[in-house]
ROSEDREN-325047 format. One record per residue (C-alpha): x, y negated, z negated. Coordinates in nm, 2 decimals, always signed. Layout:
BEGIN
+--------+--------+--------+
!      X !      Y !      Z !
+--------+--------+--------+
!      X !      Y !      Z !
...
+--------+--------+--------+
This chain:
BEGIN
+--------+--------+--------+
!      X !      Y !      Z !
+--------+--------+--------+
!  -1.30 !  +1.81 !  +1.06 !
!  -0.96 !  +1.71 !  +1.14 !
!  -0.81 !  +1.39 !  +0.92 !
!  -0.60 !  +1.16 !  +1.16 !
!  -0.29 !  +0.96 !  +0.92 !
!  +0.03 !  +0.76 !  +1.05 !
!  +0.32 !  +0.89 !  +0.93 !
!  +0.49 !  +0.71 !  +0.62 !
!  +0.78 !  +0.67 !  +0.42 !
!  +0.70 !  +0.78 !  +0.06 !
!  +0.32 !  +0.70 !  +0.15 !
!  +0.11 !  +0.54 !  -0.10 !
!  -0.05 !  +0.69 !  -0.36 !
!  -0.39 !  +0.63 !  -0.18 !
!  -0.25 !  +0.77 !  +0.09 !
!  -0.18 !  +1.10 !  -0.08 !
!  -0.51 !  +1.13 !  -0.22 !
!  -0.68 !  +1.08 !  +0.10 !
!  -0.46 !  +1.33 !  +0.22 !
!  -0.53 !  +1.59 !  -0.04 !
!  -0.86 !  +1.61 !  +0.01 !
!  -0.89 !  +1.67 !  +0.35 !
!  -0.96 !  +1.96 !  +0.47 !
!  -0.71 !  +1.95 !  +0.80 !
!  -0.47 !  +1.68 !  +0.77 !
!  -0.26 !  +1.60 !  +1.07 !
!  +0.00 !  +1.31 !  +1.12 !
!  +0.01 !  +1.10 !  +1.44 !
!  +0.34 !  +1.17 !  +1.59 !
!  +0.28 !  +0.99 !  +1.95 !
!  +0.15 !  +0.60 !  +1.90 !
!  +0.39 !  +0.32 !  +1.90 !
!  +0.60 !  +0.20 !  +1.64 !
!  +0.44 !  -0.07 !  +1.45 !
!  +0.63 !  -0.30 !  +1.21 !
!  +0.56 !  -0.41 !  +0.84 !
!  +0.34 !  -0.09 !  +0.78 !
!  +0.43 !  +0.25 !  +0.55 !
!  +0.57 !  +0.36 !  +0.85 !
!  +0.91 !  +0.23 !  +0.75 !
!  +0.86 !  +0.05 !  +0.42 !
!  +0.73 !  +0.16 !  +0.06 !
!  +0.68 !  -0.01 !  -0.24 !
!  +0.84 !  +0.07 !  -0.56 !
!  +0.77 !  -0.09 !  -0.93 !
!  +1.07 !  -0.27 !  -1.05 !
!  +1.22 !  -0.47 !  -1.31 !
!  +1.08 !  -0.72 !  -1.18 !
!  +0.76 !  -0.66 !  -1.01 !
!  +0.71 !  -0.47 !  -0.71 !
!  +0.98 !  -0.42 !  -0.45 !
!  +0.98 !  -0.30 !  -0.10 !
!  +1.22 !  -0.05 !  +0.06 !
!  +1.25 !  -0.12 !  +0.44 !
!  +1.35 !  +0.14 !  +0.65 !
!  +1.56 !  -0.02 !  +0.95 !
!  +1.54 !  +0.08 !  +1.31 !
!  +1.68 !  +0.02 !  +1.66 !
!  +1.50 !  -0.20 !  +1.92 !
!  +1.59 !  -0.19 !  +2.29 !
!  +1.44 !  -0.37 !  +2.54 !
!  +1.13 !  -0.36 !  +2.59 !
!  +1.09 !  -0.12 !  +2.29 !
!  +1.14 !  -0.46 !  +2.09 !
!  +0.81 !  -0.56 !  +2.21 !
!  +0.60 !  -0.29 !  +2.02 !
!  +0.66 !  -0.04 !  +2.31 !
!  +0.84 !  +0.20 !  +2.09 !
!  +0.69 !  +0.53 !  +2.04 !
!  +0.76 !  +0.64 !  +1.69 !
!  +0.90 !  +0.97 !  +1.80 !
!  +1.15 !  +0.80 !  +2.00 !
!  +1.21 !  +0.49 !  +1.73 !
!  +1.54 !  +0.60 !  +1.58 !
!  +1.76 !  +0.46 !  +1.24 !
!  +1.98 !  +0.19 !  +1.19 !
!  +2.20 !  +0.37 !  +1.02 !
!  +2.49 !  +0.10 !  +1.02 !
!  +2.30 !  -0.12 !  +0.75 !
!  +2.38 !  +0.13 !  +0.50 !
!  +2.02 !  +0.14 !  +0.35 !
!  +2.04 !  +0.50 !  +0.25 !
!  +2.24 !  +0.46 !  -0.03 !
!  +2.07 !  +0.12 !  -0.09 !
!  +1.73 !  +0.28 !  -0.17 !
!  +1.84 !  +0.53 !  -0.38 !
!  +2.03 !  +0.30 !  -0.59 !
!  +1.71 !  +0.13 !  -0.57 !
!  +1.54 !  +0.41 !  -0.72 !
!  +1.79 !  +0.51 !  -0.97 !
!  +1.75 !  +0.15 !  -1.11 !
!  +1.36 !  +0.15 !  -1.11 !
!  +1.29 !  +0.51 !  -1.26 !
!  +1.61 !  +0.66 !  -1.41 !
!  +1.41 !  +0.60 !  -1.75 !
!  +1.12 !  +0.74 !  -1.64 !
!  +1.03 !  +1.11 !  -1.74 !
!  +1.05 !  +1.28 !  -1.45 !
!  +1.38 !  +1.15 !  -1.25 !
!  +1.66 !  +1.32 !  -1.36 !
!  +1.40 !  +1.68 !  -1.35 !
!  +1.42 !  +1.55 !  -0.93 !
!  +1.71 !  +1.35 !  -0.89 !
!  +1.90 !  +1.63 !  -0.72 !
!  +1.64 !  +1.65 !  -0.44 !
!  +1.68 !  +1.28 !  -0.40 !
!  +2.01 !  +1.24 !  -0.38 !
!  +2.02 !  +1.51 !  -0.14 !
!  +1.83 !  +1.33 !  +0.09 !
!  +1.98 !  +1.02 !  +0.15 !
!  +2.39 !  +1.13 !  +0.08 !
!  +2.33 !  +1.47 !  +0.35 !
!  +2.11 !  +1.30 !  +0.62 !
!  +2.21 !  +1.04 !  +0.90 !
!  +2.06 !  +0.92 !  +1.20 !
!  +1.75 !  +1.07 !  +1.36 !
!  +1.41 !  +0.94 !  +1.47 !
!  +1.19 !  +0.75 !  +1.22 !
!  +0.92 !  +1.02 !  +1.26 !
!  +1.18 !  +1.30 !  +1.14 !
!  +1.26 !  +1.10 !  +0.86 !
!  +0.87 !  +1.03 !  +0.74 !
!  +0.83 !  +1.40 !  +0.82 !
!  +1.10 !  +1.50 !  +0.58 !
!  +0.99 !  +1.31 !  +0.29 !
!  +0.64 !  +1.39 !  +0.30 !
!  +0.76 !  +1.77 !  +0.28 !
!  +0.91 !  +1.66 !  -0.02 !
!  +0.64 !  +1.46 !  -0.15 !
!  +0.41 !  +1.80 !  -0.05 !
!  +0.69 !  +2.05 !  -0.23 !
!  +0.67 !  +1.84 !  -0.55 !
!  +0.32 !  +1.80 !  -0.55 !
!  +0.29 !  +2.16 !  -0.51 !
!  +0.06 !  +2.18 !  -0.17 !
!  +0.14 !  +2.30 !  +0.15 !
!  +0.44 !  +2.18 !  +0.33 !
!  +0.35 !  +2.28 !  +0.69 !
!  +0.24 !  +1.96 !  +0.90 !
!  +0.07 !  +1.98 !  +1.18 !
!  +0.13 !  +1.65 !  +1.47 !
!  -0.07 !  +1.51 !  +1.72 !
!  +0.04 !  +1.62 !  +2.08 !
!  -0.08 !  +1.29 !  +2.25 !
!  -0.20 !  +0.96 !  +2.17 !
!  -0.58 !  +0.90 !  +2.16 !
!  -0.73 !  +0.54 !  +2.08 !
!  -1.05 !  +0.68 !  +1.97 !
!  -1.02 !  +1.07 !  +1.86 !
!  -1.33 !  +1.26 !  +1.90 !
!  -1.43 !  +1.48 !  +1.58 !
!  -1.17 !  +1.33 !  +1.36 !
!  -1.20 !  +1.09 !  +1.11 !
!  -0.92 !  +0.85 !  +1.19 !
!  -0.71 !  +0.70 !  +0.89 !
!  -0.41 !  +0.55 !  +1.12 !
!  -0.53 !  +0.21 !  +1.05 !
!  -0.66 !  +0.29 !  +0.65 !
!  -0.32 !  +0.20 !  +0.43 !
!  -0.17 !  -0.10 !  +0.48 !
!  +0.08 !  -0.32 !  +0.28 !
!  -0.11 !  -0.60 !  +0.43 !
!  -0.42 !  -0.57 !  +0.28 !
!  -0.49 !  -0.46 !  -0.12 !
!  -0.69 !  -0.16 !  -0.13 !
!  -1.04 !  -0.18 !  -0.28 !
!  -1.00 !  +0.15 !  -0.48 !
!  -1.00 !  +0.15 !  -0.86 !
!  -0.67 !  +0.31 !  -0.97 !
!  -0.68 !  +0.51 !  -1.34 !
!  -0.40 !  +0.38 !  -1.52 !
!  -0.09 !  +0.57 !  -1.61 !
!  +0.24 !  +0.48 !  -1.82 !
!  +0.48 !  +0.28 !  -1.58 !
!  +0.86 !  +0.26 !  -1.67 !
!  +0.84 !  -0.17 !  -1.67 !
!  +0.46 !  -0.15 !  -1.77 !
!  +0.50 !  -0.38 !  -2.08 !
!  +0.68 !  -0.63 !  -1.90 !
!  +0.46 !  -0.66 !  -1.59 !
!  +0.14 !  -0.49 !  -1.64 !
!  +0.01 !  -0.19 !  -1.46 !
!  +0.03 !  -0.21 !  -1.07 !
!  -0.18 !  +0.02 !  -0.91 !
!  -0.13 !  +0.21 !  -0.57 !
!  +0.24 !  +0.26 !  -0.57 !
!  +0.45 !  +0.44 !  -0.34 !
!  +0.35 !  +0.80 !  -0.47 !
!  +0.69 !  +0.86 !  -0.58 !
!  +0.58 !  +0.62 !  -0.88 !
!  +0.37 !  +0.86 !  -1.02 !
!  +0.55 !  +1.14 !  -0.94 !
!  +0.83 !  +1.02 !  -1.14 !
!  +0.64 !  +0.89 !  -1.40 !
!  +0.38 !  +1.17 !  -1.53 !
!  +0.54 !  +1.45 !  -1.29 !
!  +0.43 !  +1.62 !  -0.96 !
!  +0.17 !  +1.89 !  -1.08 !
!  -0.04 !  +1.60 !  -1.26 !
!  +0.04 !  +1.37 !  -1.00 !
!  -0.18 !  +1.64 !  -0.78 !
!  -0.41 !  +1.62 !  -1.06 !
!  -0.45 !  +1.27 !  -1.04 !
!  -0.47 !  +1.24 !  -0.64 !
!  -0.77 !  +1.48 !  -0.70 !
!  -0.94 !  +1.30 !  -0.94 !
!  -0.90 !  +0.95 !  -0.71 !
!  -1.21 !  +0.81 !  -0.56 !
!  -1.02 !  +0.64 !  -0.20 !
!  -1.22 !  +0.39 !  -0.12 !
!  -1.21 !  +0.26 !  +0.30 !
+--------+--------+--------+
């Protein structure tokens, strides 16, 4: 059975366990742009707590009105945020074991690429995410929008900064961890950072995602 998910920007670590254990994972690449939602933001441990990285995008016309299919949504570019959320993470998880093993590949991404479509952007870090994790990189897209998908279990809707997730989350060493406490279900970058990509996949394996 197929596994329907929105695309994301560095997607949560639920989100990447879901995704590892399905057996055909495909990412909706024709619905409408919807704000506030891993689509364009992540959430990173900080200093002080957790902080969200917005991605920004362009509205036009009626597009501002949630009319904006994500393939067509494209970057703000002009706000600079590129070098914003690398700084960002340089700051969060330059003590952490694994960053300066990946910084290359992170710095590469946000100091080569400009413009583009949201989409090609979420598509690009989840290869990364995929690379590092050591999984397949190929990702197959939807070819049309469809509210209710037959034979696919449907996910779009499943991860949400809005709403806390009812999974229980093993804990793992975080970089600020003695100042704040463990906080669970971090952009997956977290915990690739922090204990390293192959036991990342480890730990995405052992998850129990609970919808």
């Amino acid at each position: 059975m197929k596994t329907l998910f929105s695309s994301a920007y560095w997607g949560s670590i639920e989100y990447y366990a879901a995704w590892v254990k399905s057996e055909a994972p495909v990412i909706e690449a024709c619905e409408h742009f919807q704000k506030q939602t891993y689509r364009s933001r992540t959430h990173i441990y900080g200093a002080n707590g957790l902080l969200a990285l917005n991605v920004p995008v362009c509205h036009k016309g009626r597009e501002s009105q949630g009319h904006q299919v994500i393939s067509h949504t494209m970057i703000a570019d002009e706000f600079q945020w590129r070098r914003e959320h690398f700084r960002s993470l340089e700051t969060a998880y330059r003590t952490s074991p694994y960053f300066e093993y990946y910084e290359d590949t992170f710095r590469h991404i946000y100091e080569t690429r400009n413009g583009g479509s949201l989409l090609e952007l979420n598509i690009e870090t989840h290869r990364v995410v995929c690379r590092l994790l050591g999984i397949d990189t190929g990702v197959e897209l939807s070819t049309s929008y469809e509210k209710n998908p037959d034979d696919t279990l449907d996910l779009r809707s499943a991860f949400s900064p809005k709403r806390p997730s009812q999974s229980v989350f093993e804990p793992y060493t975080q970089v600020f961890e003695d100042k704040c406490g463990f906080m669970p279900n971090m952009s997956i970058l977290d915990l690739i950072f922090c204990i390293g990509g192959r036991e990342a996949l480890e730990y995405l394996k052992n998850h129990k995602v609970v919808l």
